[in-house]
C-alpha positions as CSV (number, residue, x, y, z in Angstrom):
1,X,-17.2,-18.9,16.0
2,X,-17.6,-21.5,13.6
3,X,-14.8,-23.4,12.2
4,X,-15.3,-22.0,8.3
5,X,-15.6,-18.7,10.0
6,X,-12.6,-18.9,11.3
7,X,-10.8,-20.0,8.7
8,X,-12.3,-17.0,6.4
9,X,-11.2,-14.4,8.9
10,X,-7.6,-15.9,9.2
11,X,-7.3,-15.8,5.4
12,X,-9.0,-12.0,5.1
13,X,-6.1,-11.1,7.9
14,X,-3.3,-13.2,6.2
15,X,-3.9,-11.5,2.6
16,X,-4.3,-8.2,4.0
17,X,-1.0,-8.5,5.4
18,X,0.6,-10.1,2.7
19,X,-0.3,-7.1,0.6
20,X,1.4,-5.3,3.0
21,X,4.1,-6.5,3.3
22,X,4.8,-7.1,-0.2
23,X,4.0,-3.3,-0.9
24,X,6.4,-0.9,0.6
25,X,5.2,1.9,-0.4
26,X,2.1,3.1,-3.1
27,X,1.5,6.2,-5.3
28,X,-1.1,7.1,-7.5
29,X,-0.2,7.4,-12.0
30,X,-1.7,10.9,-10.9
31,X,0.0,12.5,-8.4
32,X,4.2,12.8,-8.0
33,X,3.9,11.8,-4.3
34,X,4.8,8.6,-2.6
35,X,3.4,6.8,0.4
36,X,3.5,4.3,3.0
37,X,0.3,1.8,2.3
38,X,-1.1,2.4,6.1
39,X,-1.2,6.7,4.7
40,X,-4.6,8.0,5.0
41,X,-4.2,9.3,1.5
42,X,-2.4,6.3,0.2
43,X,-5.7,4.5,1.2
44,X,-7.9,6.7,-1.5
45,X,-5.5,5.7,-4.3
46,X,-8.1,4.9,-6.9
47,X,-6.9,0.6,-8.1
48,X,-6.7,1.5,-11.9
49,X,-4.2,4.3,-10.2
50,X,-2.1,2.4,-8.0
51,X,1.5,2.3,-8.3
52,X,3.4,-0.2,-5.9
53,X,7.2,0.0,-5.1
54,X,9.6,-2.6,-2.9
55,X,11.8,0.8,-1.7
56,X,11.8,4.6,-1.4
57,X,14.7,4.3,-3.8
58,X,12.9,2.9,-6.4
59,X,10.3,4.9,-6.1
60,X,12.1,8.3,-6.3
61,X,13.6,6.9,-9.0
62,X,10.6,6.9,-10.8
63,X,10.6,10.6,-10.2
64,X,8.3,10.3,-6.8
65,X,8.9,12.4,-3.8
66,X,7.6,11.5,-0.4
67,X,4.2,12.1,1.2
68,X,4.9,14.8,4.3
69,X,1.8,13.2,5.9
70,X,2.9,10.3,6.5
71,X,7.0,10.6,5.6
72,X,7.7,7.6,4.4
């Protein structure tokens, strides 16, 4: 692999997990469930819908219960 390739890839792999990590948990401005960001269904939140929270305090807080999928 190339040098600049590599580079690329590292970065793609570093912001993905940067997300992440800085993401604790997602839900969607449509829906009153909360989920971890790996959730199958956390994955199909729409961007213009996403919610992010650091904890599952804050987000039941915000009056979100958690996902029995994944159970966050």
């Amino acid at each position: 692999m190339s040098r600049l390739r590599k580079s690329l890839v590292f970065l793609f792999v570093f912001l993905l997990l940067s997300t992440a990590l800085h993401a604790e948990f997602v839900a969607s401005k449509k829906s009153n469930k909360y989920h971890l960001p790996t959730c199958r269904y956390g994955q199909k939140i729409k961007p213009e819908n996403r919610i992010t929270f650091k904890d599952a305090k804050e987000a039941q807080a915000a009056g979100y219960v958690p996902c029995k999928i994944c159970n966050p």
